[in-house]
N, C-alpha and C positions, 0 to 999 in steps of 0.2 A: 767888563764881564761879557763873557761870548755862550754863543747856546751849543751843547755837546747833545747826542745822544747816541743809543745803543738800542740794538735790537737783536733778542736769538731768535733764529730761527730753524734752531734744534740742530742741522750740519753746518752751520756757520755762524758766527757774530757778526754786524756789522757794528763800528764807532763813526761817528763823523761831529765836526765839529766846525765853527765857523773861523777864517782866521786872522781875525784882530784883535789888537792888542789896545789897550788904553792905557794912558798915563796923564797926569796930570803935575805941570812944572810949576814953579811957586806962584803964575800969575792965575791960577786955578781953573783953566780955562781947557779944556780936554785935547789930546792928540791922539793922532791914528793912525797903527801901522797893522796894513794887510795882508801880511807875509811870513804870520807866523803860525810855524809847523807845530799843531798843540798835538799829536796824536803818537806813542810814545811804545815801541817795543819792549816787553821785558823777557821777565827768564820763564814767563808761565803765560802770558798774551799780551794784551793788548792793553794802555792806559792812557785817556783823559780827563781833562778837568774843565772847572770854570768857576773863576775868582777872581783872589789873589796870584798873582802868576807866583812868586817868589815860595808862597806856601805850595803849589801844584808842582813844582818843580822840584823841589825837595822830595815830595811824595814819590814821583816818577824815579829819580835816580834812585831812590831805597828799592823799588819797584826791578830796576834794571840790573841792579849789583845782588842781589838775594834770591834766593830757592826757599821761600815758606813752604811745610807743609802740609799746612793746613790753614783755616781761616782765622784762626786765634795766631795765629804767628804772622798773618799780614796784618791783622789789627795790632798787632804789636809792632810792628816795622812803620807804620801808617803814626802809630803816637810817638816813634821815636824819632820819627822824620817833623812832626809838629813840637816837639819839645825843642830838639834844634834850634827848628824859628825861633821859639822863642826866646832862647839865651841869644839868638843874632839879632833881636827888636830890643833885648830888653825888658822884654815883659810886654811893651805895648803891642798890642797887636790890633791892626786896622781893622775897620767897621765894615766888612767887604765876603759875606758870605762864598765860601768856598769849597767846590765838591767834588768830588769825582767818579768818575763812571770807566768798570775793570773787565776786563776778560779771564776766562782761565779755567784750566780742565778741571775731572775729576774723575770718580769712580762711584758710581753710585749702583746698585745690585749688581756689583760686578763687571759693570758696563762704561767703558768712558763717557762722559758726557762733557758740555759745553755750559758754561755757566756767566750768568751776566751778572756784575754786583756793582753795589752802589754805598757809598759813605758822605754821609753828611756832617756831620759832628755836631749841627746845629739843630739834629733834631734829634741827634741817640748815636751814641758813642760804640756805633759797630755796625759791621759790614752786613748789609741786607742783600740778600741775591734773590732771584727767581729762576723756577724754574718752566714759567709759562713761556710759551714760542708766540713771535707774531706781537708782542704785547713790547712798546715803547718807553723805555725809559729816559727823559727827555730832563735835562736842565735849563730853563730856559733866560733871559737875560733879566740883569735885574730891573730892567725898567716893567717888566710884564706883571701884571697882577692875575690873582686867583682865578677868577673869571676868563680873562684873556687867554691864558696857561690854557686851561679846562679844554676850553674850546679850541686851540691849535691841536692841543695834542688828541683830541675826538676827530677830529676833520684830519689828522697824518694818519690815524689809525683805523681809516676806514678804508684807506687808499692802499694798507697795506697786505699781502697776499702771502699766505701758507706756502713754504718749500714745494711741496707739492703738487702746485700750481704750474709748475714750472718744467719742460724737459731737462735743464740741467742745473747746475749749480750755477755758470756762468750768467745763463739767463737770469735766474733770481737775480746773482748780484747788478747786472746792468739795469735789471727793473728798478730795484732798490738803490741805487747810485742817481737816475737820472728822477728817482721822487723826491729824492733828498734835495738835489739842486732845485729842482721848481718850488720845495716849501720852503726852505732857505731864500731863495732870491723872492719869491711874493711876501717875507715877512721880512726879511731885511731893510728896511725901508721905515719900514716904523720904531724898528730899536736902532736908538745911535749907537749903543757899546758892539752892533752883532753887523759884519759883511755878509757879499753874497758867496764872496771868494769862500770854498771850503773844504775841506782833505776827508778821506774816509779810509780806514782799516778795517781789516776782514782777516776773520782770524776761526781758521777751520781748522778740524783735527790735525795735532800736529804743527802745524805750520800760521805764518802772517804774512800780509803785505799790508804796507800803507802808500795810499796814491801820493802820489804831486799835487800843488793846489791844483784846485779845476776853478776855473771863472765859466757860471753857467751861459755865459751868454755866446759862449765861442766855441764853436766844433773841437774836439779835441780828442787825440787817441790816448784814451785814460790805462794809464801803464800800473798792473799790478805784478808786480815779481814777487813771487810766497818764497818763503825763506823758512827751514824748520826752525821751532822757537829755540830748541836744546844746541845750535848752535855755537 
């Protein structure tokens, strides 16, 4: 299980996510690959997760092939991408809490806006959004408890700063790229499922980009190419 999260801040979303993968082969004993791109363009923004890969994946490609137009037609694309799994398990389906965190416009008094949403299934079978700026929506890995959770995500959201802070947009996003890498690589270390390695998409009116991994510990020229989403 890896930590994802999302943050609007009102002209932009950011996603980021860490990127490893776990599996466990029949001697039960865990493996690790940290090379996997969980951050996912579709026809209306931006989509990650963190779980089950095989159930996140599902979700994403419904995500990438479909134009809902509205939120009761992605909760419908969202359950029909989980019924799937389950005629491909069989019914069983693993003990492995699984969620994800979405991008994607809207119109509200007339105005586009930017909206951040979240579905869990395991705690209420429908897409929850906000519309507060600045405020972090964070999954974080399963080894973290209640307590631990609380307190990362108070300590990322004090470090984090209003659009308006900012002369431009770029500036935000490099603020908000290079914080992610420091709370990522200082908490990487204590969960086995989560690296420091981690990708992040940004997904502004109109248009997205998703980076390349970034490894925080290495200068690097982090390459955003936006691309309109109705492409």
């Amino acid at each position: 299980m890896t930590i994802a999260l999302g943050v609007n801040f009102g002209s932009y979303i950011i996603l980021a996510t860490d990127t490893r993968t776990t599996w466990y082969p029949n001697d039960g004993s865990p493996y690790y690959q940290d090379d996997s791109e969980k951050i996912q363009k579709t026809k209306f923004g931006l989509i990650t997760g963190s779980g089950w890969t095989d159930k996140i994946d599902l979700v994403k490609k419904s995500f990438a092939e479909s134009l809902p137009k509205d939120t009761n037609e992605m909760l419908s694309l969202i359950r029909e991408a989980l019924d799937k799994y389950k005629d491909r398990c069989g019914g069983l389906i693993p003990n492995l809490k699984t969620r994800w965190i979405f991008s994607y416009q809207t119109i509200k008094n007339d105005k586009q806006i930017l909206r951040l949403a979240f579905y869990d299934p395991h705690e209420k079978d429908d897409i929850a959004f906000t519309n507060e700026t600045c405020t972090p929506l964070i999954i974080f890995p399963a080894e973290t408890n209640e307590e631990e959770a609380n307190a990362l995500r108070s300590a990322y959201s004090e470090l984090l700063k209003p659009f308006e802070e900012f002369k431009n947009i770029d500036e935000s996003i490099q603020y908000n790229i290079e914080l992610i890498a420091r709370f990522f690589y200082l908490i990487h270390l204590r969960y086995e499922s989560m690296s420091s390695l981690f990708q992040v998409g940004i997904h502004k009116h109109g248009y997205v980009a998703i980076s390349q991994i970034i490894d925080p510990t290495k200068p690097q020229n982090i390459k955003l190419e936006f691309s309109p989403i109705w492409e």
